[in-house]
C-alpha positions in Angstrom: -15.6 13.3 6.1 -12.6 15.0 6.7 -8.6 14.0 5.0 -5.8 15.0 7.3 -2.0 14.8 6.6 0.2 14.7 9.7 3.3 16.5 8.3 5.6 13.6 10.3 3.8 11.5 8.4 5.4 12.6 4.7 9.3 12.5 6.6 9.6 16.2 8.1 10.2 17.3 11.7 7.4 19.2 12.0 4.0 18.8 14.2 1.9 20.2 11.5 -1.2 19.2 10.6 -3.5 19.8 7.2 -7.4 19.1 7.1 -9.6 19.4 4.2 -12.6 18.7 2.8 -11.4 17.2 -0.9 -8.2 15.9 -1.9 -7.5 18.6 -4.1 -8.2 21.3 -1.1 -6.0 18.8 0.9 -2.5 19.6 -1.7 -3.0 23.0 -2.3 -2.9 23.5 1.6 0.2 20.7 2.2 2.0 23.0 -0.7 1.5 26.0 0.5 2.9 24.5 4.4 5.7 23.2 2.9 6.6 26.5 0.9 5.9 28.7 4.0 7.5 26.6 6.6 10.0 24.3 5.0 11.5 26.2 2.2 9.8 24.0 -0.7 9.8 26.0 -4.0 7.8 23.5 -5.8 5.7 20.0 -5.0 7.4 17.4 -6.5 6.0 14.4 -7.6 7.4 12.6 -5.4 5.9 14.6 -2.3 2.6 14.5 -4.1 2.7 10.9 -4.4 4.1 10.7 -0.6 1.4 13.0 0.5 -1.6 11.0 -0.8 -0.3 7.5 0.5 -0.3 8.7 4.1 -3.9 10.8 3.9 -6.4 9.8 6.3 -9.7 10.0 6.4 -12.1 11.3 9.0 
């Protein structure tokens, strides 16, 4: 089973879309989006907690 993030889902204009295969995976790639296409310096707790409430499974 596969978790996805939809990168509309967390609040950005953006049609990006993360998959992995554990949650952990699943952050470190969302981070490292955010950083390389939205300018985020750091994940937040709050994105980290916005992140995991809109994760879907697969």
């Amino acid at each position: 089973m596969s978790l996805i993030v939809h990168c509309k889902d967390v609040g950005f204009d953006c049609d990006g879309i993360v998959v992995a295969e554990t949650e952990d995976d699943l952050l470190q790639q969302v981070a490292h989006h955010a950083q390389s296409l939205h300018g985020a310096e750091t994940m937040t707790d709050e994105i980290i907690a916005k992140v995991k409430s809109v994760i879907r499974k697969e």
